[in-house]
Backbone as ProteinMPNN parsed JSONL, in Angstrom:
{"seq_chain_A": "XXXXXXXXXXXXXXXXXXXXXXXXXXXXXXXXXXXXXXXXXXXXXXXXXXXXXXXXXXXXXXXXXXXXXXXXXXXXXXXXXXXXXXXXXXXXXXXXXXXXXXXXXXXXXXXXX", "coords_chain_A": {"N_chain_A": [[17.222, 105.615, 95.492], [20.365, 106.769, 96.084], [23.993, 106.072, 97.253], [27.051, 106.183, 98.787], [29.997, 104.319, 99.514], [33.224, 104.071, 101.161], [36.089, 102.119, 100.118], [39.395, 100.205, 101.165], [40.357, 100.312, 98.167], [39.17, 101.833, 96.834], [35.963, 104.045, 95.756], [32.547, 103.318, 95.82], [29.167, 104.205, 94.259], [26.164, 103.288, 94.719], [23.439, 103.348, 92.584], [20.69, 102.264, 91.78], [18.664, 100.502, 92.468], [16.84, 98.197, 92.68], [13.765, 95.481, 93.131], [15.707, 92.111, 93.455], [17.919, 93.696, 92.051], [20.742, 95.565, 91.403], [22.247, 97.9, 90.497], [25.608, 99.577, 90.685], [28.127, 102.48, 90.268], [31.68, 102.032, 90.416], [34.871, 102.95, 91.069], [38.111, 102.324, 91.237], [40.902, 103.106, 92.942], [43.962, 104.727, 91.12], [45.936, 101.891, 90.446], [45.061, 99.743, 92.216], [43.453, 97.602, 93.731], [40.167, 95.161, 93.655], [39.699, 92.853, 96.276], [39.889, 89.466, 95.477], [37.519, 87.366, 94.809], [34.049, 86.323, 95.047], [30.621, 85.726, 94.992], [27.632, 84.091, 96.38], [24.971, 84.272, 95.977], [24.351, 85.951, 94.31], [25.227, 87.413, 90.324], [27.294, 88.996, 88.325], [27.382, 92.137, 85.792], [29.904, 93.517, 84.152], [30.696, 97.165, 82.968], [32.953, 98.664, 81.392], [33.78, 101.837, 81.868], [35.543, 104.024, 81.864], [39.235, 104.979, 82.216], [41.84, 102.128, 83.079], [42.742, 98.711, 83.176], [42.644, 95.74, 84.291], [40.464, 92.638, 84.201], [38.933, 90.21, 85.799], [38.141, 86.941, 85.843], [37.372, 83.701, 86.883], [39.744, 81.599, 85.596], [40.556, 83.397, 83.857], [42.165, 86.4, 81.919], [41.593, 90.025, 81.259], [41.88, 92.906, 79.544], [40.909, 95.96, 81.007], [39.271, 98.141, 79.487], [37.794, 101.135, 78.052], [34.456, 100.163, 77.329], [34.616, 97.75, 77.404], [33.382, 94.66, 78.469], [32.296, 92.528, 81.11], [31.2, 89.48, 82.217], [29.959, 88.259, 85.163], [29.328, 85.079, 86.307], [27.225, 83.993, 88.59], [28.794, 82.368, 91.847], [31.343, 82.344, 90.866], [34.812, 83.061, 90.913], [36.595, 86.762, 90.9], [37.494, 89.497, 89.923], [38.439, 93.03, 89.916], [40.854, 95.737, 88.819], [42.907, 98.321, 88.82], [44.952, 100.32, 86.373], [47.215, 102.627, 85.763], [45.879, 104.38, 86.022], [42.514, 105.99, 87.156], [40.271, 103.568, 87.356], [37.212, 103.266, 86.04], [34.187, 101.51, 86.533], [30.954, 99.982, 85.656], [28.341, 98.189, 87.647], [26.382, 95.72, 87.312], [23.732, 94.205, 89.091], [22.354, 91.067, 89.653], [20.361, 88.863, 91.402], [19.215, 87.004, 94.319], [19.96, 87.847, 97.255], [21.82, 90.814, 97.785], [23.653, 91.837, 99.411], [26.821, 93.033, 100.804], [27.271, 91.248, 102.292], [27.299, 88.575, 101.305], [29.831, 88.264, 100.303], [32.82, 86.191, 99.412], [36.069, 86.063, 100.387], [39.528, 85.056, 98.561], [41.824, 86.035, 98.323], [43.216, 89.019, 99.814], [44.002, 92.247, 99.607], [44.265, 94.332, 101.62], [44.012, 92.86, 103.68], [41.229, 91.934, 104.876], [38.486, 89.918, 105.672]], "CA_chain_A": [[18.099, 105.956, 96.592], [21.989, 106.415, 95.686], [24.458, 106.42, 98.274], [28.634, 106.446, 98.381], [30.398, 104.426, 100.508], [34.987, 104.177, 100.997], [36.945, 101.184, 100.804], [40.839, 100.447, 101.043], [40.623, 100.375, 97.074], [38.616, 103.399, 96.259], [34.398, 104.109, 96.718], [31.157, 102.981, 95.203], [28.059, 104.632, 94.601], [25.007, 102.921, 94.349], [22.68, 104.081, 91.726], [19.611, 101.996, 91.65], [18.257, 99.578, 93.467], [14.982, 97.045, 92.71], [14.201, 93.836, 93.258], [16.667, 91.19, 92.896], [18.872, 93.967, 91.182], [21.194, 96.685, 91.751], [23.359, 99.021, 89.389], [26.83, 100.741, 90.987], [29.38, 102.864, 90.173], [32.626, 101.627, 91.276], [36.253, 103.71, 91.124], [39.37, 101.849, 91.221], [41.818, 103.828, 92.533], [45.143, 104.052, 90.329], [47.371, 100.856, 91.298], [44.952, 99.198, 93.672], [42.732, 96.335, 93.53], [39.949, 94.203, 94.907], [39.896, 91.335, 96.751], [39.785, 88.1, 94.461], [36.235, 87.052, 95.19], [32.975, 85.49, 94.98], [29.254, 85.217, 95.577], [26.868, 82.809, 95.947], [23.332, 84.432, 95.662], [24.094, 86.915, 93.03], [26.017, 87.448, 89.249], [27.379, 90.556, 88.182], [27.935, 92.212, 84.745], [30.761, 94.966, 84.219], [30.912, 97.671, 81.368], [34.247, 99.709, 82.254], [33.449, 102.836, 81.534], [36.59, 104.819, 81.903], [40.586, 103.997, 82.57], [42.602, 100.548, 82.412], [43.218, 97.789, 84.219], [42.705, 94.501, 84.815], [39.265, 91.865, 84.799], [40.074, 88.537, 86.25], [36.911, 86.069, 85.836], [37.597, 82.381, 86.816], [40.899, 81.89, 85.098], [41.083, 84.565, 82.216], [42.156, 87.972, 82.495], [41.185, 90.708, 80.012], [42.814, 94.119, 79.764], [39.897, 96.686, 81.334], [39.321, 99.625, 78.755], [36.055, 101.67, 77.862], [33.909, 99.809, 76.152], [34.651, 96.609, 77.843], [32.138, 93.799, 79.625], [32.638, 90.879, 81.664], [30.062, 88.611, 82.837], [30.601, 87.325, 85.948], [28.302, 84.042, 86.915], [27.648, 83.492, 90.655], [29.694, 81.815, 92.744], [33.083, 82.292, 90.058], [36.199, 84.032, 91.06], [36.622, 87.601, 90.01], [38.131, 91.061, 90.627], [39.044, 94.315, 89.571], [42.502, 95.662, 89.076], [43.165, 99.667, 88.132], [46.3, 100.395, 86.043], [48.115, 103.675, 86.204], [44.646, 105.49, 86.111], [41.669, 105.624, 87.277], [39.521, 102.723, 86.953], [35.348, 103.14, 86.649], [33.369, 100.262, 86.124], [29.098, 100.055, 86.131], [28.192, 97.157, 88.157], [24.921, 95.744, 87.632], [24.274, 92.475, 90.53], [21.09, 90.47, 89.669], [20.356, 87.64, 92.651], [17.963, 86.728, 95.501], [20.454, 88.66, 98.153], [22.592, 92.026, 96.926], [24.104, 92.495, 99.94], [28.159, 93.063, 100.941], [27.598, 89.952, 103.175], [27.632, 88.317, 100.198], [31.597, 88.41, 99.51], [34.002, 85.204, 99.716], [36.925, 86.411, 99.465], [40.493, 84.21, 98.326], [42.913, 86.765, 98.721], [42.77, 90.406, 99.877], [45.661, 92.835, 99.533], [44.082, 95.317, 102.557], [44.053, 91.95, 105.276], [40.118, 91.289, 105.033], [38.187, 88.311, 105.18]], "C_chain_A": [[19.551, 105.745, 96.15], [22.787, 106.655, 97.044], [26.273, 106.11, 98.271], [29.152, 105.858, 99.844], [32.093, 103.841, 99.909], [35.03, 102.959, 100.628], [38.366, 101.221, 100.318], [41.263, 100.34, 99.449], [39.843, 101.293, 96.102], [36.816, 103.587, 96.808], [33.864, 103.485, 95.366], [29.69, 103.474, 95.455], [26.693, 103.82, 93.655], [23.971, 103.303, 93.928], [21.19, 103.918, 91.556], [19.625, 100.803, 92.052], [16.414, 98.829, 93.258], [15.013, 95.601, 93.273], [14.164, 92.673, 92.441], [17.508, 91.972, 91.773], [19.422, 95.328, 91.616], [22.428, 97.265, 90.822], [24.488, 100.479, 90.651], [27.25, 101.102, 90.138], [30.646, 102.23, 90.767], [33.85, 102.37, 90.684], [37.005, 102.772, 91.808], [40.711, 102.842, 91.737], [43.327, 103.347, 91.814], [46.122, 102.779, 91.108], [46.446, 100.101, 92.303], [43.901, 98.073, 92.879], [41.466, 95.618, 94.213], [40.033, 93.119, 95.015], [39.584, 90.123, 95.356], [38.566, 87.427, 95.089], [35.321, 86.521, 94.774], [31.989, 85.779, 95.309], [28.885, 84.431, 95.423], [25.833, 83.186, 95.892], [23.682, 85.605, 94.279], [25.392, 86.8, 91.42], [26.449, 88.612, 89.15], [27.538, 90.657, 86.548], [28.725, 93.658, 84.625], [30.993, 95.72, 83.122], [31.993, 98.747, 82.423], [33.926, 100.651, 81.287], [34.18, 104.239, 81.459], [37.934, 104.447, 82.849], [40.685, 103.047, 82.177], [42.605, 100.385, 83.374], [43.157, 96.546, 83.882], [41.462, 93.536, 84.75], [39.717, 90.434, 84.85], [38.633, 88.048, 86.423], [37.345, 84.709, 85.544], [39.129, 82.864, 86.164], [41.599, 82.425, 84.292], [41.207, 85.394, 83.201], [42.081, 88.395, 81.221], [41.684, 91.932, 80.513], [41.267, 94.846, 80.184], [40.016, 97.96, 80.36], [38.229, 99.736, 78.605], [35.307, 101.206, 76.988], [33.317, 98.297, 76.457], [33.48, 95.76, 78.425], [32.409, 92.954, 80.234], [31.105, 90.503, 82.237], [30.489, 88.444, 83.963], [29.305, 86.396, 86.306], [28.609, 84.328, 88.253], [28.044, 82.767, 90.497], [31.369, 81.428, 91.493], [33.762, 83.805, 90.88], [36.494, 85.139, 90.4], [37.422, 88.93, 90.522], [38.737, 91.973, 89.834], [40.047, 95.05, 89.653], [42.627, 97.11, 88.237], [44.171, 99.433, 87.789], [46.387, 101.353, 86.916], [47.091, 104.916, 86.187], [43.48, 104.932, 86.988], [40.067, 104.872, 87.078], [37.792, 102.34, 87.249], [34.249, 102.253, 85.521], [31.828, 100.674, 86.532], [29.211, 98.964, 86.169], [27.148, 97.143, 88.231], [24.762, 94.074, 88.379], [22.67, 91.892, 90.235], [21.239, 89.351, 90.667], [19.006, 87.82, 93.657], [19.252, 87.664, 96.847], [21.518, 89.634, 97.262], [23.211, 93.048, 98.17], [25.971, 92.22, 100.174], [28.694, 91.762, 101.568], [28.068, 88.824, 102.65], [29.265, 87.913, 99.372], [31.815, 87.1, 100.125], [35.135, 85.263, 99.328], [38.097, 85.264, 99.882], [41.487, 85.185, 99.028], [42.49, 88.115, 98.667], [43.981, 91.271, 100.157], [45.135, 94.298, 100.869], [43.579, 94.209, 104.192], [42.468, 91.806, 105.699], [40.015, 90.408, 104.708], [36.597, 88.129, 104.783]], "O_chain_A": [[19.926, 104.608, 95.862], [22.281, 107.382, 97.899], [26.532, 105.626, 97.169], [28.976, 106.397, 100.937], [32.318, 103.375, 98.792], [33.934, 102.409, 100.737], [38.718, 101.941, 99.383], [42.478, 100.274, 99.268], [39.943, 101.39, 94.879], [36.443, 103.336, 97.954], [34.426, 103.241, 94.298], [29.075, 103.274, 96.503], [26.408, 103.802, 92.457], [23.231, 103.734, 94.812], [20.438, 104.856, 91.291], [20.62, 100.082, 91.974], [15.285, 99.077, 93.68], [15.914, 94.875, 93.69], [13.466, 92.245, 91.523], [17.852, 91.378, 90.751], [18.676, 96.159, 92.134], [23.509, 96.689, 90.704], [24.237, 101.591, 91.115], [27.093, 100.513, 89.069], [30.434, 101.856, 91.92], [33.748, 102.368, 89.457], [36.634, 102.381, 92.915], [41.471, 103.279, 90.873], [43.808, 102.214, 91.828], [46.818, 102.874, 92.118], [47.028, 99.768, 93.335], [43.732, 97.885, 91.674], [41.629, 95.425, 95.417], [40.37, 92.326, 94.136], [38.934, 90.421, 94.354], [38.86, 86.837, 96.129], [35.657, 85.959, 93.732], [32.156, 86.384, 96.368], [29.307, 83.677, 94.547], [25.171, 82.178, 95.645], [22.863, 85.791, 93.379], [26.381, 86.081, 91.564], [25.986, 89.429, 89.947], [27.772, 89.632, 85.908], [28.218, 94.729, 84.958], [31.502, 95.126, 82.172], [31.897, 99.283, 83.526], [33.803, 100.404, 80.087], [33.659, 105.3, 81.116], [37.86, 103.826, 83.91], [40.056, 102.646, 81.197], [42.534, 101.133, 84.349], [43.843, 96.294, 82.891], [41.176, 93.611, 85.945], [40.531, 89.771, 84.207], [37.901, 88.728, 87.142], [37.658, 84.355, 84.408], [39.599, 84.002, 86.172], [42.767, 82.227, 83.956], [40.865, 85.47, 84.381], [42.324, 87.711, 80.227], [41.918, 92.096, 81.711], [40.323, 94.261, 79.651], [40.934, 98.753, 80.567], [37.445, 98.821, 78.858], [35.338, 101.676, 75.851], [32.268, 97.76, 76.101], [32.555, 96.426, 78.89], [33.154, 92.273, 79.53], [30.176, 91.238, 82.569], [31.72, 88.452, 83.958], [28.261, 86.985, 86.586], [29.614, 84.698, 88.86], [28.032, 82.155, 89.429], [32.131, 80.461, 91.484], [33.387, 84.929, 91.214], [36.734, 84.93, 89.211], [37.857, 89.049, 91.668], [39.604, 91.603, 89.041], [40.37, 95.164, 90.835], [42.453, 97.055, 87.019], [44.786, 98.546, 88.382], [46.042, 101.401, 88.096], [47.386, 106.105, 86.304], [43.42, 103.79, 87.444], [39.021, 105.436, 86.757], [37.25, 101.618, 88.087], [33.809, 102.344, 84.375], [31.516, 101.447, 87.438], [29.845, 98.335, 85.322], [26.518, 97.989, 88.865], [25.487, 93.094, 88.211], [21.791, 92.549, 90.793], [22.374, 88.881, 90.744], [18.087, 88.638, 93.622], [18.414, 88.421, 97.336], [21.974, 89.242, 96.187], [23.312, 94.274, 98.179], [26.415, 91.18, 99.686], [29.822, 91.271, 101.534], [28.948, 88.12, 103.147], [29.578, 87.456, 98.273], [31.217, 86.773, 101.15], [35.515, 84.775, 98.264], [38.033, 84.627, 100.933], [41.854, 85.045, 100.195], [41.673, 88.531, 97.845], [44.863, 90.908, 100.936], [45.88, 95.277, 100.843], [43.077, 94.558, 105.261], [42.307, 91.55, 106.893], [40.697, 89.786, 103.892], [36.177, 87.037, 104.401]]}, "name": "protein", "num_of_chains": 1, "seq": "XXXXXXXXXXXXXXXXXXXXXXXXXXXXXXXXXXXXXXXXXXXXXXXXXXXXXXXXXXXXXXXXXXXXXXXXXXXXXXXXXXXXXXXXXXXXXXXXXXXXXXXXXXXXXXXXX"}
């Protein structure tokens, strides 16, 4: 089942789906960002797969180009940051929950919580 949904920093389409695991797409649009965030039931791992930007995990940052990976452990601090292009990451989320409910976010540059 794949499916495409907005948010105030571009969309994501969800590609595959099992259990305890799920593989997106995610688009960055140019210049935007998400929230500085967290889980606590799941990890993620990111291969950027086209554009620049930004990966912020715990207190590093790494330039985002094609080719790239980040780990992220659960429950660490993380987020995604397009340059002057457009920024597409594959997000794969292993955990016991894999849903949006899931977010804790620090700071959010579109006034969610």
């Amino acid at each position: 089942m794949t499916y495409s949904e907005t948010r105030p920093w571009g969309w994501f389409e969800t590609i595959l789906t099992g259990p305890q695991y799920q593989v997106k797409l995610l688009v960055v649009n140019a210049n935007q960002r998400l929230s500085l965030q967290k889980h606590e039931h799941r990890e993620e791992h990111w291969v950027v797969v086209g554009g620049n930007g930004t990966i912020t995990v715990g207190e590093d940052s790494i330039a985002a180009t094609p080719g790239i990976t980040a780990h992220i452990p659960q429950g660490e601090w993380h987020r995604l940051e397009a340059g002057n292009s457009e920024l597409k990451v594959i997000e794969v989320q292993r955990g016991s929950f894999l849903y949006e409910e899931d977010i804790t976010r620090m700071s959010d540059d579109y006034g969610r919580k």
